[in-house]
Each structure stands twice: as structure tokens, then as C-alpha cells.
C-alpha atoms as one frame of an Amber mdcrd trajectory, in Angstrom:
protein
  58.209  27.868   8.031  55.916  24.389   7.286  55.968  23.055   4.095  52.994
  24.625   1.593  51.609  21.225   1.636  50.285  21.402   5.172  50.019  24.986
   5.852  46.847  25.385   7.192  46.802  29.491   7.361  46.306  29.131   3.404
  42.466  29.128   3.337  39.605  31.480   1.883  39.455  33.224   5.172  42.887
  34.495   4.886  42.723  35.203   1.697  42.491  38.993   1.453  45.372  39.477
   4.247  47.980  36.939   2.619  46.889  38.887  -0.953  47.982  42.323   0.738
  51.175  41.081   1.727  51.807  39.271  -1.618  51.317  42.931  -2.929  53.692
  44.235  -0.208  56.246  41.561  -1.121  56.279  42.452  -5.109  56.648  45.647
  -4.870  59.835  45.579  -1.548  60.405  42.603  -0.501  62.194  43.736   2.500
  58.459  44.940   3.350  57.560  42.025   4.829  58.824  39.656   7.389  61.671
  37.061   6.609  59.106  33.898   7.387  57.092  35.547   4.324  59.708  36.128
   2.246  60.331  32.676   2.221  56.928  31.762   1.597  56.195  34.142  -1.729
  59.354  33.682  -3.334  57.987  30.487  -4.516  54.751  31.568  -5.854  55.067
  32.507  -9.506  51.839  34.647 -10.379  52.701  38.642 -10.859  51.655  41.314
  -9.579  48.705  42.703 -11.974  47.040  38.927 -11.048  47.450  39.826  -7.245
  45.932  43.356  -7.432  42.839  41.844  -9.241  42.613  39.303  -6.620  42.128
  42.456  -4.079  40.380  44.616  -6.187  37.718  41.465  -6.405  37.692  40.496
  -2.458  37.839  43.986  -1.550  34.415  45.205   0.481  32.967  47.948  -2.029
  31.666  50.833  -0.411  28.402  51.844  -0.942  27.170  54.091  -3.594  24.687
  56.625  -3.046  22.272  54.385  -5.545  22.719  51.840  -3.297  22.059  53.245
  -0.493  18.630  54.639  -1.512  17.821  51.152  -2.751  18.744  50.039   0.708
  17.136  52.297   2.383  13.388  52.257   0.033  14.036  48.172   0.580  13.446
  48.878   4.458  11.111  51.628   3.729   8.752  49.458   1.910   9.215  46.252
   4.875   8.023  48.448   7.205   5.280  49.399   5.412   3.982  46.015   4.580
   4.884  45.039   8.661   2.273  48.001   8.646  -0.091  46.768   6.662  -0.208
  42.896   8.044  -0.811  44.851  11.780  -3.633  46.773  11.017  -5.360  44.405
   8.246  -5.083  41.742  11.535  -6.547  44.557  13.741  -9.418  45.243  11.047
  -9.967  41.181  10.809 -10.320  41.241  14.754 -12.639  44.427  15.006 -14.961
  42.305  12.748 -14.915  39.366  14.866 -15.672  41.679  17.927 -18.182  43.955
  16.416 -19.052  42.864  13.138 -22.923  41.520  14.617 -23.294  45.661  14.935
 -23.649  45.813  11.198 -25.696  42.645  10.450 -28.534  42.549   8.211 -31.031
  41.910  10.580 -34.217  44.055  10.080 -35.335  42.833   6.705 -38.378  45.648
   6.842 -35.301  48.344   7.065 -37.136  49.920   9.783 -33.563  51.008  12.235
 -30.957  52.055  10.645 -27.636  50.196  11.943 -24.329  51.806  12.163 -21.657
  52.740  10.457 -19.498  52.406  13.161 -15.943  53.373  13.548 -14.155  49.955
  14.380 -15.510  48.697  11.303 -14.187  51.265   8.708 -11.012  50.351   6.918
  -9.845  54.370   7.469  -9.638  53.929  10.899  -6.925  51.754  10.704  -4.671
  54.002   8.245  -6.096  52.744   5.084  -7.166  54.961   2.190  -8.948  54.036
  -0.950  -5.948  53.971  -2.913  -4.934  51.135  -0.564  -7.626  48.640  -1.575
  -5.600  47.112  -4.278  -2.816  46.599  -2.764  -2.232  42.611  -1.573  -1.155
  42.527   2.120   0.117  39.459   3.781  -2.432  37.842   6.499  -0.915  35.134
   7.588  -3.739  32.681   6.563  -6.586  33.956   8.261  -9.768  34.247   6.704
  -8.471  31.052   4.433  -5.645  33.471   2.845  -2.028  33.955   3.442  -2.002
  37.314   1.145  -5.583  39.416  -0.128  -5.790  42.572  -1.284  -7.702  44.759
   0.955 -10.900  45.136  -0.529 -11.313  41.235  -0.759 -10.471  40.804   2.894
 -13.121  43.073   3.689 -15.788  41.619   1.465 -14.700  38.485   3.197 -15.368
  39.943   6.555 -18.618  42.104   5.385 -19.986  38.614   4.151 -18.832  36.703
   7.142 -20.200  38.565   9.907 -22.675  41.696   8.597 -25.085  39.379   6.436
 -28.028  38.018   7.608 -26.702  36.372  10.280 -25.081  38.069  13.459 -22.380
  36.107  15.902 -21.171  37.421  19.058 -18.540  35.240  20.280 -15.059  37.101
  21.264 -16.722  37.118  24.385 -16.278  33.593  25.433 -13.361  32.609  27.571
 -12.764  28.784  26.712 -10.416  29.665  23.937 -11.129  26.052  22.292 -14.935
  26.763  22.305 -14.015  30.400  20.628 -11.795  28.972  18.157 -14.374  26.624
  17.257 -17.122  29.102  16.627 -14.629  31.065  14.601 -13.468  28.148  12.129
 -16.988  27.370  10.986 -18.085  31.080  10.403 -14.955  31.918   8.539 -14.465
  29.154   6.658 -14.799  29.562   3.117 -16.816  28.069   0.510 -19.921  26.980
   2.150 -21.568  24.045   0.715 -25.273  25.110  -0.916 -28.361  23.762  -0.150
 -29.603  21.505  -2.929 -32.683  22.655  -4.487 -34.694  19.606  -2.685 -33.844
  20.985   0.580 -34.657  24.374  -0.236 -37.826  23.128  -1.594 -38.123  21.480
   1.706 -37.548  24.339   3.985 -40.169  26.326   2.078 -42.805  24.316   2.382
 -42.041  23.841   6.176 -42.122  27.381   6.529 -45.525  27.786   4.317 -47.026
  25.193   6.463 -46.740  27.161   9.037 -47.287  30.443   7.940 -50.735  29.130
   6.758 -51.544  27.223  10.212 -51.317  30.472  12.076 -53.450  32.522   9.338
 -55.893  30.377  10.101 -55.937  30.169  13.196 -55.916  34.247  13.201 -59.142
  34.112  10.651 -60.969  31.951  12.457 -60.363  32.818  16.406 -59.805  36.029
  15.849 -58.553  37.740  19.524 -58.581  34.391  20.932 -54.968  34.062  23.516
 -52.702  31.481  21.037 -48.940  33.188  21.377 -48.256  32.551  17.547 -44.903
  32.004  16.028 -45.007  35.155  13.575 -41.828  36.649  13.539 -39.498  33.034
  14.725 -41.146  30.894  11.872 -36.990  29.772  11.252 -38.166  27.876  14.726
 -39.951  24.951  12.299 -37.386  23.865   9.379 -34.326  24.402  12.448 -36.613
  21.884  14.620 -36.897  19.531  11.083 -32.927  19.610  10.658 -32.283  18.626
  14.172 -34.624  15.734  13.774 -33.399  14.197  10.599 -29.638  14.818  11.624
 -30.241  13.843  14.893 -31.756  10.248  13.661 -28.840   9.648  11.313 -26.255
   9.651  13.995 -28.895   7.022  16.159 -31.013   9.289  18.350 -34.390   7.604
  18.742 -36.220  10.070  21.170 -36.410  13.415  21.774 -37.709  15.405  24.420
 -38.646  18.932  24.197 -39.024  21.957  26.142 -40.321  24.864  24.769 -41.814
  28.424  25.690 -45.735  29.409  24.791 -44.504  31.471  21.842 -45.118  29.338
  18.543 -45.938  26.286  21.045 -49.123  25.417  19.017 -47.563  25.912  15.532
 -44.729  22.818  16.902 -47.619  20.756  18.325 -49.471  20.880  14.931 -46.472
  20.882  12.420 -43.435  19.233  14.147 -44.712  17.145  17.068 -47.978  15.460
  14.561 -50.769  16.743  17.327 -54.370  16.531  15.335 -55.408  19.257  13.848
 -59.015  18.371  15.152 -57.603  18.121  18.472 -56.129  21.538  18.452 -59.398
  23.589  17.162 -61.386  21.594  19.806 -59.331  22.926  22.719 -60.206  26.431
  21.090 -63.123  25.913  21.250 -63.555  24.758  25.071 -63.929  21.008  24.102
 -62.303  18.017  25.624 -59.849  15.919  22.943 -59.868  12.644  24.982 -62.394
  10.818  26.817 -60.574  10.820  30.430 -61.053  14.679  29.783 -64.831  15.034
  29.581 -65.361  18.626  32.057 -61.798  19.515  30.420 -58.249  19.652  31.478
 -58.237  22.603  33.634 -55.079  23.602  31.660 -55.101  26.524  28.386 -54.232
  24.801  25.576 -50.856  26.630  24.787 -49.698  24.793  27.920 -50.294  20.906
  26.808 -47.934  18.755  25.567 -48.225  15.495  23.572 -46.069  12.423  22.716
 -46.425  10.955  19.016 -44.045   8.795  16.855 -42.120  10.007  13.630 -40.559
   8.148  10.461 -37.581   9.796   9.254 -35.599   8.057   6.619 -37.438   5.022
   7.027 -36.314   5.774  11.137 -39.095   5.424  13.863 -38.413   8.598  16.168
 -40.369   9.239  19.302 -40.698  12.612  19.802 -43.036  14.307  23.314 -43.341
  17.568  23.945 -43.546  18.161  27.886 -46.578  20.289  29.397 -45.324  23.765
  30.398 -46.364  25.857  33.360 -46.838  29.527  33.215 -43.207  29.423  34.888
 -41.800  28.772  31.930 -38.569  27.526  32.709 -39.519  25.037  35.180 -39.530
  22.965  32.352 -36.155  22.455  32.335 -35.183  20.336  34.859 -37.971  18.045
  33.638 -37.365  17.251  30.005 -33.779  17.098  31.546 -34.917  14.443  34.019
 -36.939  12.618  31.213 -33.727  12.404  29.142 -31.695  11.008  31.762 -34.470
   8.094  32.675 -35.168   7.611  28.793 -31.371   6.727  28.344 -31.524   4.338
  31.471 -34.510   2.664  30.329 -32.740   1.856  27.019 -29.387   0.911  28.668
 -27.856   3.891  26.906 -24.694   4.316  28.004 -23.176   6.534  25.724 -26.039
   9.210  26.210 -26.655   8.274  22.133 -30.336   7.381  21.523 -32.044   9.761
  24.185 -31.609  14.040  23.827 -33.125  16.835  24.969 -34.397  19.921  22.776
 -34.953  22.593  24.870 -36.039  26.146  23.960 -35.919  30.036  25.488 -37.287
  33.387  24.392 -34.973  35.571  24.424 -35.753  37.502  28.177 -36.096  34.210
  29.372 -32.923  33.152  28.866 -31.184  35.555  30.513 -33.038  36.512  32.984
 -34.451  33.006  34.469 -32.526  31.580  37.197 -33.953  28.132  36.011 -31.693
  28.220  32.402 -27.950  28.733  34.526 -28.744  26.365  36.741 -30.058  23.658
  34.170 -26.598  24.478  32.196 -24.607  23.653  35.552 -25.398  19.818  36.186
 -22.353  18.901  33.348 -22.621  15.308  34.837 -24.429  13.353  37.207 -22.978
   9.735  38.666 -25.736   8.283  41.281 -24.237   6.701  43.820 -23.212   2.618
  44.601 -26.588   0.570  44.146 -28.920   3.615  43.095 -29.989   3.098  39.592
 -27.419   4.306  37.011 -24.866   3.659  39.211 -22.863   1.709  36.436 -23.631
   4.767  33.816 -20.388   7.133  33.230 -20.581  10.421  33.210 -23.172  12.275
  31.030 -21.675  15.457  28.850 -23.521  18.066  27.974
């Protein structure tokens, strides 16, 4: 047998089994081998010590207490396992249906929903569940909510006044993009100024296409009643747009609430305007008239914004609306050579689609396509890189 000293059996591992044989040895010493013998009759401690040392180490068996302990401890991870799968399923309905429920008809005219995917109870929820915090994982801004905050989160996110269809889109980076903004809590509000702002825009023209109603009554004009949002959305683009350098913008735009952008956006004369109503030419070189209706004119003008000179022209539009397209795109594209804009910076493009048009226009797809152009050796632009869209 080695000496103590380097035995290296003697460690907290062994413990228990060199313990039992201790035991063994106190009480019949011929119990255990010789090499053992040897070993214990050294050690001076007696037996009461040793049985305490088992009765410690020794695995206790569990009680029925802790059993049921045990068991309600796997009862109640299972349940919240439950509750993080469905809350995530609930959080994804919203992001896939959620525009169903939106607060879009301010007059209350069609009644919208409820619909199924959207109801907490279809998921396995009750009302007595809506206190009860459930972990999320960080969506929505959270890692834990109780239910009825994450669906006032969701309710407020995508059933308010605004409806976003998105789920749809396969470029995961583009849909994960879409879905940051919209979720993202604590959305900085507009300063009274800019409210202020947006109000009057939207007065301005609501009282531009009164009179124009009052005054030539039944006379063809395609007014913007209805998309009046068009005029302070045009106004943010502008002043936005000239803060991060853009000095001219081309537009395209549709008939609807054309006249209402000429007057109020573009800077068009108002005397200019109620002379084409009323069959008369507005410049000189125009003396028998255009031969065009005035809803289809354009006009070019220059803007200050922010002590900023922007040029802004609106291209002439054929009854085919979307022709258009390819070119204010065009324009852009020369605009930016002209200025020796090579990082497609100080030249944009604004165009504009009812709703039918959009989708059902060849014209739109097809101006979406050209992602880049790159003219070849010795053409002009040849040295420009590629243009993103």
C-alpha cells in the first residue's frame, strides 16, 4: 500500500465509497480487505463521525413534497414555453394582417373586421391571462410584457391610422427594415411649428380647390379632395431632400390633384391657372392656345428652402399617364450629367401613381427595372458609376 502522503484514490470523488468501508472496517475489521486494513488502522476518527459523514453525502430520496414541487416547477416552464409561442404567433399575425383592422375610413362608413388572426383567444389566451408578463424575447422593444401591453403595442402599431402591408416582401433586409421603423417605440412628436406648418399646407389647399369648385363649377379639373396628405408629404420631401444637397427635382405626377401641386407646391401663377380655365393663352408664344387641357401642362420654377435655391419642374403628362415615367427618369439622369453628379446627389426624381395605375400599368414595372445604367466607352456618362435606385 503507498504511503497516505501520495495516495491519490483519497479525493472528494471517492469519498462516499472509502466512508462505507471505514464503516465496514469499525464495526469487523476482517470485513474488508487486508490492503484496507492497513490503511484505516491509522485513521483515528470513530465511528459516530463516519456515519455522519454518510448520512451527509448520502443521495436523499425524494419526498413526495418534493416531487410535486418538481413536478409544478416543469408544469409552470412549459406553460410560460407556451406562452412566449403563441404571444410570438399573435406578434406575427399582426405584422401579417394587422392593415385589416386599420383606422382608415375616418367617416366610419364600412365596418372593418374583427377578424380571427387578430384576437388574443385564438391563440389560447383568456382574459384572465392579460396580466400575466410573458417573455418575448425583445420584440416589440421588450424582452418580457404582460399581454395586454403587447397588444396595445401591436393595436397602436399597425390598426391606427396608418395601414402597412409588408410580410409580403421577399428581400428579408428590405422587410426587416420596414419592420424596425414601424415598431420602434417612442416616436419623436412633431413640434408645434411643424404642425402649424402642415395645417396651413393642407388649408391652402383645401381652399384652392373650393374655389376653384365655386367658381368653375362642372368645369373637368381632377381635384385633390380626398389625397390632400399629397401637399405637406410633397413639402417634407423638398425640405429634407435640400438638406442632404439635392438641388433639382423632377416630377411626375397623375391628373388627380395635378393643378392643386402646380399652384401650391410647384409656384405656377395663380393668374396663369384661371386663364387656362378660361380658354386663354398664359404666354405670348401661345396666342391661338396650347392645344393641350390644362390638367396636362407642366411648369419649371425655382424654390428657396432654408435659405437653399431648389429647382423644381413638373413634366407635361399625356393622357397615358404613365408614359411619364421614363421621361422625368431620363431628365434625372441628364440633370445629374449636366452637373457632373456623380454620386446621383443633387438631381432626383419624384414620381407619382394612383392607385389602379400602379398596378396595372406596364409603364411603372418596367420604370422600376432599369436599377442601373453604364453607357458605353466614349458615349456620354461613360465615366459615371452605376446609378441606384
Amino acid at each position: 500500500m503507498p504511503n497516505l502522503d501520495s495516495a491519490t484514490f483519497l479525493t472528494a470523488a471517492n469519498a462516499g465509497f472509502i466512508t462505507e468501508l471505514y464503516a465496514r472496517f469499525l464495526e469487523n475489521p476482517d470485513a474488508v480487505d487486508e490492503s484496507w486494513r492497513s490503511v484505516f488502522s491509522n485513521i483515528g476518527d470513530d465511528l459516530s463521525a463516519v456515519l455522519s459523514d454518510m448520512r451527509r453525502l448520502a443521495w436523499p430520496r425524494p419526498t413526495d413534497g418534493a416531487t410535486s414541487a418538481a413536478r409544478a416547477d416543469g408544469e409552470a416552464f412549459h406553460r410560460a414555453a407556451t406562452d412566449s409561442i403563441c404571444a410570438l404567433n399573435l406578434i406575427r399575425a399582426y405584422r401579417v394582417r394587422g392593415h385589416l383592422e386599420a383606422d382608415l375610413d375616418p367617416l366610419r362608413l364600412e365596418k372593418r373586421g374583427p377578424y380571427p388572426e387578430l384576437d388574443y383567444r385564438s391563440y389560447g389566451f383568456t382574459e384572465a391571462d392579460l396580466d400575466r408578463e410573458i417573455f418575448i424575447n425583445n420584440l416589440l422593444g421588450r424582452e418580457r410584457a404582460k399581454l395586454h401591453a403587447i397588444i396595445a403595442i401591436l393595436r397602436a402599431t399597425y390598426c391606427g391610422t396608418i395601414g402597412v402591408e409588408y410580410m409580403h416582401i421577399q428581400v428579408p433586409a428590405e422587410r426587416a427594415w420596414i419592420q424596425e421603423r414601424f415598431e420602434k417605440q417612442g416616436r419623436p412628436a412633431l413640434a408645434a411649428s411643424v404642425k402649424k406648418e402642415i395645417l396651413r399646407t393642407l388649408t391652402v389647399a383645401e381652399t384652392f380647390e373650393r374655389f376653384l369648385d365655386r367658381w368653375y363649377t362642372g368645369t373637368k379639373r381632377f381635384g385633390i379632395e380626398g389625397a390632400e396628405s399629397l401637399m405637406p408629404a410633397l413639402e417634407a420631401i423638398l425640405h429634407r431632400g435640400s438638406e442632404l444637397g439635392i438641388r433639382e427635382f423632377v416630377i411626375g405626377m397623375p391628373h388627380r390633384g395635378r393643378l392643386n401641386v402646380l399652384a401650391n407646391f410647384v409656384g405656377k401663377p395663380f393668374t396663369a391657372i384661371f386663364a387656362e380655365f378660361q380658354g386663354n393663352a398664359t404666354q405670348p408664344e401661345h396666342v391661338h392656345g396650347s392645344g393641350d387641357v390644362k390638367y396636362h401642362l407642366g411648369t419649371s420654377v425655382d424654390r428657396e428652402v432654408g435659405g437653399r435655391t431648389v429647382h423644381l419642374s413638373l413634366a407635361a403628362n399625356p393622357s397615358h399617364l404613365e408614359a411619364v415615367d421614363p421621361v422625368v427618369l431620363g431628365k434625372v439622369r441628364a440633370k445629374q450629367y449636366q452637373r457632373g453628379d456623380s454620386e446621383r446627389s443633387q438631381a432626383a426624381g419624384i414620381l407619382m401613381h394612383g392607385d389602379a395605375a400602379f398596378a396595372g400599368q406596364g409603364l411603372v414595372a418596367e420604370a422600376l427595372e432599369p436599377l442601373s445604367f453604364r453607357c458605353r466607352e466614349g458615349r456620354p456618362g461613360a465615366d459615371l458609376p452605376r446609378q441606384r435606385r
